[in-house]
FIDREN-111763 format. One record per residue (C-alpha): residue number from 1; x, y, z. Coordinates in nm, 2 decimals. Layout:
N
 seq     xx     yy     zz
 NUM      X      Y      Z
...
***
This chain:
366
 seq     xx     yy     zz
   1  -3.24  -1.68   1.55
   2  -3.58  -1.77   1.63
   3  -3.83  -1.48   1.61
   4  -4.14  -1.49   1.75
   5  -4.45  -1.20   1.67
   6  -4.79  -1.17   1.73
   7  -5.02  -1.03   1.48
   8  -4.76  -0.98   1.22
   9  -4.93  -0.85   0.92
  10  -5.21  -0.64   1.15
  11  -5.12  -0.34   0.99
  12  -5.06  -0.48   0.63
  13  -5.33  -0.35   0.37
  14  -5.59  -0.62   0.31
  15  -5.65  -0.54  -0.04
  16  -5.30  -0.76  -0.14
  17  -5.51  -1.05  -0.02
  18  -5.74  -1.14  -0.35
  19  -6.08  -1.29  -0.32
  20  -6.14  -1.64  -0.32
  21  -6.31  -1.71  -0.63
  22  -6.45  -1.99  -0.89
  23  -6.20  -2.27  -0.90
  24  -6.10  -2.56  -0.66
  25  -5.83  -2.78  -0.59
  26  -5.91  -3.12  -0.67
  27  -6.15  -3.18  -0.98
  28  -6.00  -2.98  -1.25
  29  -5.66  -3.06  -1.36
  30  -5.66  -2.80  -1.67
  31  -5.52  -2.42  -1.58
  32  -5.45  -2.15  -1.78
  33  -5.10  -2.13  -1.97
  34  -5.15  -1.79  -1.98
  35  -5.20  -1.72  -1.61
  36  -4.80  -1.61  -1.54
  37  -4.87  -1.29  -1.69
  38  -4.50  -1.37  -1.85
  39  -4.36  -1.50  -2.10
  40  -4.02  -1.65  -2.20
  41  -3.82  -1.34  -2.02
  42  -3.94  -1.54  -1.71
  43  -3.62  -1.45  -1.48
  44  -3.71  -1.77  -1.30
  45  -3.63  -2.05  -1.57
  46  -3.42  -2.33  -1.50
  47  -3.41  -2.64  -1.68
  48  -3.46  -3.05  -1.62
  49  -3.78  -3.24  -1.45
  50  -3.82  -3.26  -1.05
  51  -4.14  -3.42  -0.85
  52  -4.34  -3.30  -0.57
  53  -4.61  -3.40  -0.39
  54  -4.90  -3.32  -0.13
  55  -5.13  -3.12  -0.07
  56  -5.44  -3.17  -0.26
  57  -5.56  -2.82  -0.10
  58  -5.27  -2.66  -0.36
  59  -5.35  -2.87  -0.65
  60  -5.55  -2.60  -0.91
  61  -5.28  -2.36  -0.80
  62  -5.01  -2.60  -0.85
  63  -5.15  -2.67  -1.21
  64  -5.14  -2.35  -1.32
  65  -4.81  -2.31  -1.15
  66  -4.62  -2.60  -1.36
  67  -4.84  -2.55  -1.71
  68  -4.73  -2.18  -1.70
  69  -4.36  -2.25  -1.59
  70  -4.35  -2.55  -1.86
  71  -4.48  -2.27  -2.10
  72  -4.22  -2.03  -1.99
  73  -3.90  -2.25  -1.95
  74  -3.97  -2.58  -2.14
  75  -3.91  -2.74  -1.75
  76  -4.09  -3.04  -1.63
  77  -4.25  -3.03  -1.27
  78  -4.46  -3.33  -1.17
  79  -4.64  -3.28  -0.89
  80  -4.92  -3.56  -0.75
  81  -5.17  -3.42  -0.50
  82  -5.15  -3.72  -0.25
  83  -5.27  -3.50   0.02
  84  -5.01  -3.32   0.31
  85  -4.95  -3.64   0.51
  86  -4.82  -3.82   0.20
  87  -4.60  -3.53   0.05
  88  -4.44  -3.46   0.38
  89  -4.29  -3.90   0.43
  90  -4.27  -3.84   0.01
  91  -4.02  -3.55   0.12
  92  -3.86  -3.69   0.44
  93  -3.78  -4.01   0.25
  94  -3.63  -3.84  -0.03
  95  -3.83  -3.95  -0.32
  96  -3.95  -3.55  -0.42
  97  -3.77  -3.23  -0.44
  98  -4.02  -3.07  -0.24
  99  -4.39  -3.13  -0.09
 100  -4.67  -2.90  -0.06
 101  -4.85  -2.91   0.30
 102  -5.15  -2.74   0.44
 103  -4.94  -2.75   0.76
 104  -4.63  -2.68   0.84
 105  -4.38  -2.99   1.00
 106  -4.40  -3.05   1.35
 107  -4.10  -3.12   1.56
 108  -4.03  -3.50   1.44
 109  -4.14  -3.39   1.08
 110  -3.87  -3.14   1.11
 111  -3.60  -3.38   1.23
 112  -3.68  -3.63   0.98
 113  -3.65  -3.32   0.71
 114  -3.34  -3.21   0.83
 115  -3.21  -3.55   0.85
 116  -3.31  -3.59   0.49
 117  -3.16  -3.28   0.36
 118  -2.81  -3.37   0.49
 119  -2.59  -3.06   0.45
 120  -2.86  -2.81   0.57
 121  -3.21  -2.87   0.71
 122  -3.55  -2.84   0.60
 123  -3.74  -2.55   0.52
 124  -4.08  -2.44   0.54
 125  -4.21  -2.20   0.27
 126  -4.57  -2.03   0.27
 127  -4.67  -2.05  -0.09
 128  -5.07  -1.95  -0.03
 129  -5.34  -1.94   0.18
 130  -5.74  -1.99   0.15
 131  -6.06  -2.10   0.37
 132  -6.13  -2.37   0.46
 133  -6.49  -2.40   0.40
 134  -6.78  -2.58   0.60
 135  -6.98  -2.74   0.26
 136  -7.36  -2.88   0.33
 137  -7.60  -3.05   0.07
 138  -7.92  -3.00   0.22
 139  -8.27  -3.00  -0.01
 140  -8.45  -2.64   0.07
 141  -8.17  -2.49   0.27
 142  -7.94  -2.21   0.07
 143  -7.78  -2.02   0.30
 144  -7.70  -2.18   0.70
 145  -7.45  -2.04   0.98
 146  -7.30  -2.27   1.24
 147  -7.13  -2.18   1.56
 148  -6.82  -2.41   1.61
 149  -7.02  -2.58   1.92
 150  -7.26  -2.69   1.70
 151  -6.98  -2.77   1.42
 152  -6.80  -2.97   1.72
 153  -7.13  -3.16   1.81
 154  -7.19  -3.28   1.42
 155  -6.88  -3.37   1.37
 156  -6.84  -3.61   1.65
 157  -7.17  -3.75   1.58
 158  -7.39  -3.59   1.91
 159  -7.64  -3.35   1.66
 160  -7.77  -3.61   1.39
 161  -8.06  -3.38   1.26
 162  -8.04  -3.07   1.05
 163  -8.37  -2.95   1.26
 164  -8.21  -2.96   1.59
 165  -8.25  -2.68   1.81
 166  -7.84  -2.62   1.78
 167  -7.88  -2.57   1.42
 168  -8.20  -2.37   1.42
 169  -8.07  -2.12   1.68
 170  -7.80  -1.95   1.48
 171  -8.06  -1.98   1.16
 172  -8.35  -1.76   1.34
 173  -8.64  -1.83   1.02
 174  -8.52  -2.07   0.83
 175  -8.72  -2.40   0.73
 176  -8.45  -2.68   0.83
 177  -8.59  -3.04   0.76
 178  -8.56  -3.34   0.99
 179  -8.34  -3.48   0.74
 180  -8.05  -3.71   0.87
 181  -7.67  -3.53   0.90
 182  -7.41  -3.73   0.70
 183  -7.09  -3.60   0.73
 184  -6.80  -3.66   0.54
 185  -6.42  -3.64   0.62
 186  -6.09  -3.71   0.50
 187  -5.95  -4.07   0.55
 188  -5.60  -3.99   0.45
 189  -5.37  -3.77   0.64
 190  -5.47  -3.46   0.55
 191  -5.36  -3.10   0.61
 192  -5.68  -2.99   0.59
 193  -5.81  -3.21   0.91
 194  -5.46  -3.06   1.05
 195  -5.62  -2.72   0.99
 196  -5.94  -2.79   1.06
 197  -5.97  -3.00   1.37
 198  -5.72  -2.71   1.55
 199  -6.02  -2.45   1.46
 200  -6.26  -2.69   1.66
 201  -6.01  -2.76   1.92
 202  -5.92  -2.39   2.00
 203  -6.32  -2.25   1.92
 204  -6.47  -2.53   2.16
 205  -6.22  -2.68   2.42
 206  -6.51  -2.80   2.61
 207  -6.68  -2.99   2.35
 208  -6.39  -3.14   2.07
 209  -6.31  -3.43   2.22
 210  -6.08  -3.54   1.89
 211  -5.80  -3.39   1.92
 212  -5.61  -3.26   1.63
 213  -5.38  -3.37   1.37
 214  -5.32  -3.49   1.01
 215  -5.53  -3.80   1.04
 216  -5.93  -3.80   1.11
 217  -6.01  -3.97   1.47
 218  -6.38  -3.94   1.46
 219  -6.64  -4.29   1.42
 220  -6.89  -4.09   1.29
 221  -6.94  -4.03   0.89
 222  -6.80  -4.16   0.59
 223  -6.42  -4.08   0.47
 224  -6.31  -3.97   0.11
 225  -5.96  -4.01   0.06
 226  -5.87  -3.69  -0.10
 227  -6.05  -3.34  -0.18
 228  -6.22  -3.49  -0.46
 229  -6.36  -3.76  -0.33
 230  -6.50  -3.52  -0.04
 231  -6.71  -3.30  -0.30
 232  -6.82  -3.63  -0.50
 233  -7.01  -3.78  -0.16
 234  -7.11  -3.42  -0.04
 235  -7.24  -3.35  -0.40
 236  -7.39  -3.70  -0.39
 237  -7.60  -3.74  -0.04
 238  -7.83  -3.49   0.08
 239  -7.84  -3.40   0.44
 240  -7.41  -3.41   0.37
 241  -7.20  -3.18   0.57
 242  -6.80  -3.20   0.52
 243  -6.48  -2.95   0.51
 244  -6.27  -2.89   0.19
 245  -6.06  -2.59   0.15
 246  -6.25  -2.30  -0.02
 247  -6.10  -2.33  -0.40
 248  -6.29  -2.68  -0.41
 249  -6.63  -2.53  -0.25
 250  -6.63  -2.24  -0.47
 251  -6.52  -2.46  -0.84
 252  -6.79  -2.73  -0.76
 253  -7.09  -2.50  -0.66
 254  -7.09  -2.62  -0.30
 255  -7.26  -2.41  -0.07
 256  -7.05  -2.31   0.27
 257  -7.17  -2.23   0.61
 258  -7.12  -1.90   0.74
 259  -6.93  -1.95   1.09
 260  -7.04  -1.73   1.35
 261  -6.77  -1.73   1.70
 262  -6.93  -1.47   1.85
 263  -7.05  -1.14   1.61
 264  -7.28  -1.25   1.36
 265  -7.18  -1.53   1.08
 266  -6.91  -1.45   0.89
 267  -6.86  -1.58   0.53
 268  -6.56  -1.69   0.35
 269  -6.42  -1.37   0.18
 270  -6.10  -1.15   0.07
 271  -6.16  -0.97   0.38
 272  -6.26  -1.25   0.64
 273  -5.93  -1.42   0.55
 274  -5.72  -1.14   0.55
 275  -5.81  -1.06   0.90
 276  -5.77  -1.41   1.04
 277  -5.37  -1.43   0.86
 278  -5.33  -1.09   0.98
 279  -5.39  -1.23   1.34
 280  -5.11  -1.52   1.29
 281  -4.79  -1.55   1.51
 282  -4.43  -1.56   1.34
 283  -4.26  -1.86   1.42
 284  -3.92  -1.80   1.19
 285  -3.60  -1.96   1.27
 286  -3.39  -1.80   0.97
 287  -3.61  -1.91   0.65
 288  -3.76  -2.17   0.82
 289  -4.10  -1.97   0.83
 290  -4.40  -2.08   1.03
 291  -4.69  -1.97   1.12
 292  -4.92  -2.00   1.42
 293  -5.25  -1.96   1.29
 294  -5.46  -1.78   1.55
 295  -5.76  -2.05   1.57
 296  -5.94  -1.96   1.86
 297  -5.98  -1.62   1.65
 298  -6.32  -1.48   1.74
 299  -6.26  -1.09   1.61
 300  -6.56  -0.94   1.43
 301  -6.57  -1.01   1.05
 302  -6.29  -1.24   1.07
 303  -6.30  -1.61   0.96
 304  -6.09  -1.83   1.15
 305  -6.06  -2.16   0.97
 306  -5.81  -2.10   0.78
 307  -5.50  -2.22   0.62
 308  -5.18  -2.13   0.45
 309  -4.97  -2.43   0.26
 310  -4.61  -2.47   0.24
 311  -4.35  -2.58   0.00
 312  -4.12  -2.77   0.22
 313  -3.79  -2.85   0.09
 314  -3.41  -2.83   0.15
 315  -3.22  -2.50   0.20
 316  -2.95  -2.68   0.16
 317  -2.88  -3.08   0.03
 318  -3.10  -3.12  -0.27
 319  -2.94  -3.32  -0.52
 320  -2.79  -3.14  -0.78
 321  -3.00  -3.20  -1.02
 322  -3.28  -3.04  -0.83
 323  -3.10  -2.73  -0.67
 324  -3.15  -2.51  -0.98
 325  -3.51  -2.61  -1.07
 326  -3.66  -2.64  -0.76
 327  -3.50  -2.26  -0.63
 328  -3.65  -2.14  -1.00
 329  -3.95  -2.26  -0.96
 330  -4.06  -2.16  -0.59
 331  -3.92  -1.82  -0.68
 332  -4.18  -1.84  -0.96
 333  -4.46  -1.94  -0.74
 334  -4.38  -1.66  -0.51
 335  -4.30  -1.39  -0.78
 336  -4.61  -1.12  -0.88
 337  -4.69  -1.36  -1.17
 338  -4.70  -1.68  -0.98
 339  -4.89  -1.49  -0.64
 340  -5.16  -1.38  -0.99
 341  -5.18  -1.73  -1.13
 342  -5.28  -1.87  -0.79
 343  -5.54  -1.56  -0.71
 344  -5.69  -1.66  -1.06
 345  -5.68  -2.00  -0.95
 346  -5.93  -1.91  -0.68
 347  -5.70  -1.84  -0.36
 348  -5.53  -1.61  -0.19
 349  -5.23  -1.39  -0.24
 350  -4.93  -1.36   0.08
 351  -4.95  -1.07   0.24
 352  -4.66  -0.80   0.08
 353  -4.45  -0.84   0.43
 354  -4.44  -1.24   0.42
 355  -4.41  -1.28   0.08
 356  -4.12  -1.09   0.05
 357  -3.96  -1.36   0.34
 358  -4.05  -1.61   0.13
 359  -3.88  -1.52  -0.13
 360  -3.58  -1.50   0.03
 361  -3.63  -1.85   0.19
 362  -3.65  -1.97  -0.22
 363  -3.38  -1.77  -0.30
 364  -3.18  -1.89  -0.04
 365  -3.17  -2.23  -0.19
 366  -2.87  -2.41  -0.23
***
């Protein structure tokens, strides 16, 4: 049965959504052993090696994830941050276990899953969610709030200035220089573009002309393959402007625009995020669980580019070799230990009524 709710977690305490703090996603590939919180009585052990791949957006959390399992259980899980696009034809083709995604599969995605897992079908799995965060490098400017016209308008290459009249109305005071916008985007499928070009779509109708989707359709800017490679030319150029998810912005001292739909810019915060997840629809077909991310959110002190990533994998018709490791370690990553090790990691925790459905989903592995 298909179940379909609006506003799902509305009434769901914010405080089990921790704030989104000093790490990021792409650049560091050390984690703390000692973030499970466990030790060897980890109830989730299994043994043998799997691989995984996608989302680069996941990729601090994922460290600490497998360096803390591997401490715990002496299993091997190699996971390669290839970016959502990747992990998801990775999955589909059978080559991983399962693939991290900062979107969950659309219809042909899903076929192509449940053809792949044979005996059952495909599952989608919330694991985390996060920001993601409008970065700028500009010389003199600290602090900057956008509204998602004007985000629409750089992005597509129709404001080129970061003194334009756009910019400077929703910055009342500020010195902005007639430096020259470069902006920076992802030029591999991405998750994160998924995410963020449905933000621009829903905010501005009138003005995104790009569509949405995995894969970048804009002429204008320079592309980075992966998160990394988006901080590196942001860090690199001022007058820069890109999106990377929030881990990433906060871990490499990027500063991020405020985004301001309606009410006053709102920063990227425990709270701002909590409120936009709180605002998401329940698309859940058994434990299949989806989410329809409410992008056209314009509620005070909510910030609506967000994202949540998925572990896709099999319910049923992994290999089995992979049944037992894979169901032990997404149980893991959705136990209080692994939910800890991600907060530390700089994201934040599933609210306590979807994270109890997502551990079902990983226990219902089979």
């Amino acid at each position: 049965m298909k179940l379909y709710r609006t506003g799902a977690f509305a009434g769901i305490a914010l405080a089990s959504l921790l704030a989104v703090s000093a790490c990021g996603s792409d650049n560091v590939d050390s984690a703390s052993s000692d973030s499970s919180g466990g030790s060897s009585k980890n109830p989730n052990c299994a043994e043998g090696q799997i691989s995984a791949s996608g989302s680069s957006a996941q990729k601090t959390a994922m460290n600490a994830w497998t360096t803390a399992y591997a401490k715990d259980c002496g299993a091997q899980i190699n996971y390669a941050a290839t970016g959502s696009g990747a992990g998801v034809t990775d999955f589909n083709s059978g080559k991983v276990a399962f693939a991290g995604s900062d979107s969950s599969l659309k219809d042909d995605e899903q076929t192509a899953g449940d053809t792949r897992c044979k005996t059952g079908k495909a599952i989608n799995i919330p694991g985390i969610a996060t920001a993601v965060a409008i970065v700028f490098n500009v010389n003199g400017v600290d602090k900057l709030a956008l509204d998602p016209s004007t985000i629409s308008k750089i992005f597509q290459g129709q404001i080129t200035k970061w003194n334009d009249p756009a910019i400077a109305k929703t910055n009342s005071g500020a010195t902005l220089p007639a430096t020259a916008i470069s902006v920076v985007f992802r030029s591999k499928d991405s998750g994160t573009t998924d995410n963020f070009t449905k933000f621009l779509d829903a905010q501005t109708p009138e003005t995104w002309k790009l569509g949405t989707g995995k894969g970048w359709k804009g002429k204008t800017g320079t592309g980075a393959p992966d998160s990394a490679g988006v901080v590196s030319a942001v860090t690199g150029k001022d007058g820069s402007i890109a999106y990377v998810d929030a881990p990433d912005a906060k871990k490499n001292n990027l500063k991020s625009a405020g985004i301001d739909t309606g009410n006053g810019a709102v920063e990227i915060s425990d709270d701002t995020v909590g409120k936009a997840i709180a605002a998401a629809e329940q698309d859940f077909d058994g434990n299949n669980l989806k989410l329809k991310l409410n992008y056209g959110l314009k509620e005070a002190g909510a910030y609506p580019a967000v994202l949540v990533t998925y572990e896709i994998t099999c319910e049923k018709g992994l290999t089995s070799d992979q049944v037992a490791l894979t169901k032990g370690f997404l149980g893991y990553v959705l136990s209080d230990a692994g939910q800890t090790a991600a907060a530390d990691a700089g994201y934040s925790k599933l609210p306590a009524e979807l994270l109890t459905k997502a551990q079902a989903a990983a226990a219902a592995i089979a």
